[in-house]
Steps between C-alpha positions, in 0.01 A plus 500: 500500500732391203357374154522133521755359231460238197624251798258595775226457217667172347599348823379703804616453906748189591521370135653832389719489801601167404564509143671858517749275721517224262533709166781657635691236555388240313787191497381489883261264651322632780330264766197558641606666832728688295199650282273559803738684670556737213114518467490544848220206544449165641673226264181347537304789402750562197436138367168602315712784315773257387247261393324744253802636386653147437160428324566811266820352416652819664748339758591062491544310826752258586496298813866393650584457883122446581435826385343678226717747329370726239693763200330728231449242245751594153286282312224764570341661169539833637825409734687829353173748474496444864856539567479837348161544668621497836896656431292786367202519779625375828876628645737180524416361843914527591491881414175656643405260818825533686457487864756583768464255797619697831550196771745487811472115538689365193316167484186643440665757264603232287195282507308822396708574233561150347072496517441818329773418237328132438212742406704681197543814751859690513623556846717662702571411846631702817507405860497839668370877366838666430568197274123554338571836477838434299297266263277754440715780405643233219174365375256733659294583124468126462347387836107492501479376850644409812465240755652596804464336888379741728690513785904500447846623629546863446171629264197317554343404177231833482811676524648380245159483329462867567829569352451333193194689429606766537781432201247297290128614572272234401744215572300189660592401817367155685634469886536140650533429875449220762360802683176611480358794271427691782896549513448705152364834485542579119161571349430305189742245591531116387584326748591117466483292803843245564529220531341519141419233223589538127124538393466820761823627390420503105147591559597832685780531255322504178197726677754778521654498209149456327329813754427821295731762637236736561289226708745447798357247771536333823557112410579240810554200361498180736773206462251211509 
């Protein structure tokens, strides 16, 4: 297991998460789906969090549309430490959490994709595999994980899963289907259930790109 960092210690689980997304970009105000998505919680379950870390004058609130909004606070004592804190600790979100999004039905591509990028993720979107594997020979070093459907024209998604493994070893790979699991023989596999809900997609999300590489297991996560 890795040595925890200054920010798991200062700020450990989904306020780390969160404030690794705020620090680096700080002129942006997040809402509260926004936050819980990248956190890859509940909003309700994230409140708490924003609360103490509004209370420790970390992050300020704003409420506009019926909505709370909320932005690393500049008036912050330690505003720049932390800056530096997490530029130095924690990757920039748009550099090492890309995800590649493999999805023949281009609605559902582009709902994905506009939901993961609400939640500070980069992402690149394909429709078919030979267009996945084109993305992939272009930003192949910079792609953490992909989200592919399972059954498509041409190469089924644990073909092109198996592909990609085979050029990037250790590359996380979550399968989504209206079919069920029993359709996927891949061992280890995370398998995301569609019609799915943005809570079940960040929560499977952010468990993958949070697993220990050397601790590979079988997540099914359900849409409701």
């Amino acid at each position: 297991m890795p040595e925890p960092t200054t920010l798991d210690v200062l700020f450990p689980g989904p306020r780390r998460l969160v404030l690794c997304a705020m620090f680096h970009q700080p002129d942006r105000w997040w809402s509260l789906p926004e936050l819980a998505g990248r956190a890859g919680l509940q909003p309700s379950s994230l409140r708490q969090h924003m609360a103490a870390l509004r209370t420790a004058g970390v992050v300020r609130e704003k409420m506009q549309g019926g909505r709370a909004w909320f932005q690393a606070d500049p008036d912050c004592p330690v505003f720049a430490e932390l800056e530096s804190l997490v530029a130095k600790l924690s990757p920039r979100p748009d550099a090492a959490e890309t995800i590649l999004v493999v999805e023949d039905q281009h609605a559902t591509a582009r709902i994905t994709r506009i939901l993961l990028e609400s939640w500070g993720y980069r992402v690149f979107e394909a429709h078919n595999a030979a267009e996945a594997l084109a993305l992939f020979e272009q930003h192949g070093p910079s792609v953490h994980l992909v989200l592919t459907d399972l059954i498509m024209p041409g190469l089924t998604g644990a073909e092109l899963a198996s592909e990609l493994l085979r050029r990037k070893p250790g590359l996380r790979v979550v399968f989504m289907s209206g079919y069920p699991s029993e359709h996927l023989h891949t061992p280890g596999a995370a398998f995301l259930p569609k019609p799915f809900n943005p809570g079940s997609l960040s929560r499977m999300i952010r468990r993958e790109l949070d697993r220990p590489a050397a601790a590979p297991a079988v997540r099914h996560m359900k849409s409701s």
